[in-house]
C-alpha positions as MATLAB code, in Angstrom:
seq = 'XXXXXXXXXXXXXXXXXXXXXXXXXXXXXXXXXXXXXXXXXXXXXXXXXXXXXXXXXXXXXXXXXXXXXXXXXXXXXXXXXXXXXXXXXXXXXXXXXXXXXXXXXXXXXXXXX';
ca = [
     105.306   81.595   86.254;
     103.665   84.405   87.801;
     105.267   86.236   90.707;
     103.041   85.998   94.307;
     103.841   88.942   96.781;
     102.220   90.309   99.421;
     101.482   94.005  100.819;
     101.367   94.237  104.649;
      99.560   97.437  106.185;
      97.591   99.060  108.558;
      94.712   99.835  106.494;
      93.184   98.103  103.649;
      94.142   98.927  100.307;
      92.038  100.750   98.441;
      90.781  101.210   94.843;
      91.945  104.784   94.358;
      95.508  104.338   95.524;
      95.545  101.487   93.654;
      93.959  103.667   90.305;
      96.348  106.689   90.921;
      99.820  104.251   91.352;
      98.954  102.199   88.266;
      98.634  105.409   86.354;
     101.478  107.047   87.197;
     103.567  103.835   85.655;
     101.216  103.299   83.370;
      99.836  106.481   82.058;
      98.412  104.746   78.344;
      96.402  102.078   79.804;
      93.444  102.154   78.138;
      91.285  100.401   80.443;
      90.462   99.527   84.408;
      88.456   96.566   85.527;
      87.742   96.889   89.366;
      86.233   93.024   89.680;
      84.109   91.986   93.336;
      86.835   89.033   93.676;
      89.936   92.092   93.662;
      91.619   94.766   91.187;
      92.754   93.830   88.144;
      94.343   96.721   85.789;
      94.258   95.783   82.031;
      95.925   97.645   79.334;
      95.976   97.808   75.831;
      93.308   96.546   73.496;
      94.062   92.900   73.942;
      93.424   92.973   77.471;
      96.612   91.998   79.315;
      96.534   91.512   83.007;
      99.219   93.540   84.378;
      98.139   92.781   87.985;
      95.775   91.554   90.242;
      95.157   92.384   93.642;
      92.911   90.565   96.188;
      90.915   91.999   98.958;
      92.821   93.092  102.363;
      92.095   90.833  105.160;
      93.204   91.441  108.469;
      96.220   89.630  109.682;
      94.610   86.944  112.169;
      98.368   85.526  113.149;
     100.676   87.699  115.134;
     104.439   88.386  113.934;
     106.205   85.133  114.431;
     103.120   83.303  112.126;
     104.117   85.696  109.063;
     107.688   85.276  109.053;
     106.754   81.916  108.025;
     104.660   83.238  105.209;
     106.654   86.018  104.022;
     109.869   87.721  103.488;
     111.424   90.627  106.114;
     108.265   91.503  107.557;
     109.295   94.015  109.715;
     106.681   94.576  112.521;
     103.775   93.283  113.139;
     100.594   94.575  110.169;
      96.381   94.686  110.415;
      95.985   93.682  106.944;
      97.283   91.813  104.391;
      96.666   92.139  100.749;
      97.801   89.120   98.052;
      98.938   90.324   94.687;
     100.091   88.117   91.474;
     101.724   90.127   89.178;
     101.448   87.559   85.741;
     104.259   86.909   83.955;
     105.111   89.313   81.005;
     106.792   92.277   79.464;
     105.530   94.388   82.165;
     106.295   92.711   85.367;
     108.797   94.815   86.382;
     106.921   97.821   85.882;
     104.116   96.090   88.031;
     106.311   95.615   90.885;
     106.858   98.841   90.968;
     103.246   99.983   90.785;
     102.518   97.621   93.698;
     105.858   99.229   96.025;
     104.397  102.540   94.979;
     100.854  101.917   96.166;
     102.160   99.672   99.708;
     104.007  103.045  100.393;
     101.005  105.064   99.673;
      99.043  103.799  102.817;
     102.566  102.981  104.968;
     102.335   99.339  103.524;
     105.059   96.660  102.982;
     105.692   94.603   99.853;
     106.993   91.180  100.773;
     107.293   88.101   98.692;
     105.776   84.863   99.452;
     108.005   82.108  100.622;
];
């Protein structure tokens, strides 16, 4: 089952933080697919989704509103970006390319409840 989390910022994620955190986990991925519907990073030659990342919208319900969506968020965010990290061999290096890019641009990871 694939894991649903969500990055809480101020600012929308972007592409390049996205490019540069994936690479430093994942330095021999041969390939990046930037897709209009959100990110997805593939690697190796038969394609595997490592993650995909929607596009930021901004957070229309105040601070009470998320805590029903989320985890600890901790103050109230502008945007909101949904990520599904698929399950595999390389989720937990995912993760960790998602906390890395949510602390890039002052972001939050939280997981869906």
């Amino acid at each position: 089952m694939p894991t649903e989390i969500v990055v809480l910022s101020d600012r929308p994620m972007d592409t390049e933080i996205a490019n540069r955190a994936l690479t430093e986990l994942l330095p021999d991925a041969e390939s990046f697919e930037f897709a209009e519907s959100g990110l997805s990073l593939y690697v190796d030659l038969s394609q595997t989704t490592v993650i995909s990342a929607f596009p930021s919208v901004e957070v229309t319900i105040g601070g009470a509103g998320t805590d029903l969506l989320v985890s600890r968020p901790r103050r109230h965010y502008q945007y909101w970006t949904d990520i599904v990290i698929p399950d595999h061999s390389l989720a937990e290096t995912a993760r960790e390319a998602v906390e890395r890019m949510a602390q890039a641009f002052s972001g939050v990871v939280c997981d869906r409840k």
